[in-house]
C-alpha positions as a Markdown table, in Angstrom:
| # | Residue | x | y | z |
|---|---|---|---|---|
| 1 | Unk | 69.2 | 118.6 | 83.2 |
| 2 | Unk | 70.1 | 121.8 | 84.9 |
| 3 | Unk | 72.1 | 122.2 | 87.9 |
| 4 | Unk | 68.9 | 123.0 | 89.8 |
| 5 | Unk | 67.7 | 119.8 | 89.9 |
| 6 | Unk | 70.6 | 118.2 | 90.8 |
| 7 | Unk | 71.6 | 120.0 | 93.6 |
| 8 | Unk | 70.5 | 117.2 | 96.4 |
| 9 | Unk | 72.8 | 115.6 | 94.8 |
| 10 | Unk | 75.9 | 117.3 | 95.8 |
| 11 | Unk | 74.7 | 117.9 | 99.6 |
| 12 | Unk | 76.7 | 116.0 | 102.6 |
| 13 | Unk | 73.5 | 114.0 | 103.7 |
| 14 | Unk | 73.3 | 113.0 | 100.6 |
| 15 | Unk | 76.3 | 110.7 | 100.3 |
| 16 | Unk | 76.4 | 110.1 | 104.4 |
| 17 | Unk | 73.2 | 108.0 | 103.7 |
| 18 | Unk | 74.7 | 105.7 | 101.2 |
| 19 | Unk | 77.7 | 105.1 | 103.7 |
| 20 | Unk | 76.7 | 101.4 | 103.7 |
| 21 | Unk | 78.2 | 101.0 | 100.1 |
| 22 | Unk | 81.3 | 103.2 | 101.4 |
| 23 | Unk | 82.9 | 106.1 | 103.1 |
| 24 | Unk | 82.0 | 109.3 | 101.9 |
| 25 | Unk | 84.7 | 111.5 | 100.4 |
| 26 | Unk | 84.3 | 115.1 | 99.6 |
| 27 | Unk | 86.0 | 116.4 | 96.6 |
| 28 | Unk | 86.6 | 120.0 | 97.5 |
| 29 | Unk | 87.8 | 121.4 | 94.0 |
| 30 | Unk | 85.0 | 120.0 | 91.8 |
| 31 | Unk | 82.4 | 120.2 | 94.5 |
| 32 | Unk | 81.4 | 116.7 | 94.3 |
| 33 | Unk | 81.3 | 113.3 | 96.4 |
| 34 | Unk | 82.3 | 109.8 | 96.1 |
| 35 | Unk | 82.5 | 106.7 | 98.1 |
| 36 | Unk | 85.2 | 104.7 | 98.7 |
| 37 | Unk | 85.8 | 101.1 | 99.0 |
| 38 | Unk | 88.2 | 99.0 | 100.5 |
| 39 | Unk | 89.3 | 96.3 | 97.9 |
| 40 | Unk | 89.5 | 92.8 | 100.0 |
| 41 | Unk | 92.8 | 91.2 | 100.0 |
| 42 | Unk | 94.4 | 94.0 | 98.4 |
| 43 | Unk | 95.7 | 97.0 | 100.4 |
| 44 | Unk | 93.6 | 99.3 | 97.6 |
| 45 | Unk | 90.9 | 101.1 | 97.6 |
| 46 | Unk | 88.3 | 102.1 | 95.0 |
| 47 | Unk | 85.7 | 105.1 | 94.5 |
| 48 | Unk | 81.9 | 105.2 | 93.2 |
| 49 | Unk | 79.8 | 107.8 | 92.5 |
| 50 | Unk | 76.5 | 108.2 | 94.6 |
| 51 | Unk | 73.7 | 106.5 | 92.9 |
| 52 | Unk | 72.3 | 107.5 | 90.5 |
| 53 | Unk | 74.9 | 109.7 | 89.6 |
| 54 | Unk | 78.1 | 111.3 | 90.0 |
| 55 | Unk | 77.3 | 115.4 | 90.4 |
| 56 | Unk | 80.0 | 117.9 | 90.5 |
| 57 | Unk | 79.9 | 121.9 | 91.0 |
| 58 | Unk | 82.3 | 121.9 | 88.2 |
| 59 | Unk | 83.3 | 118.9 | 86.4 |
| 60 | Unk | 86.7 | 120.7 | 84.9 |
| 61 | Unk | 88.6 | 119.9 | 88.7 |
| 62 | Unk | 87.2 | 116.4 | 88.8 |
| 63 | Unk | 90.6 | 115.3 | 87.7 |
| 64 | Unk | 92.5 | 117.4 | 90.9 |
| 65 | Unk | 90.4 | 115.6 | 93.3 |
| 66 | Unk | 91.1 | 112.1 | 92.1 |
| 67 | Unk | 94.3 | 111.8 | 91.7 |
């Protein structure tokens, strides 16, 4: 798949309209976006990509933006 047909994928709107499953969070070095949970009972959280799938600008900083 190319990144030309992904690139809906890595917009804002995108993962603001899947805000019911999570807050959107930006990962500025890889270009991506996640959404994170709040684990219940525990004072965690979690991450998940936005369905269908996780698209970054450039997958070698996904590590920075995770930590």
């Amino acid at each position: 798949m190319s990144s030309k047909n992904i690139t809906g994928y890595l917009h804002p709107l995108f993962a603001a309209s899947l805000a019911e499953f999570g807050t959107p969070r930006e990962l500025p070095e890889c270009g991506g976006w996640i959404l994170e949970r709040k684990i219940l009972g525990f004072p965690y959280r979690d991450a998940m990509g936005c369905y269908p799938l996780l698209a970054c600008k450039d997958w070698a900083h996904l590590s920075e933006d995770v930590k």
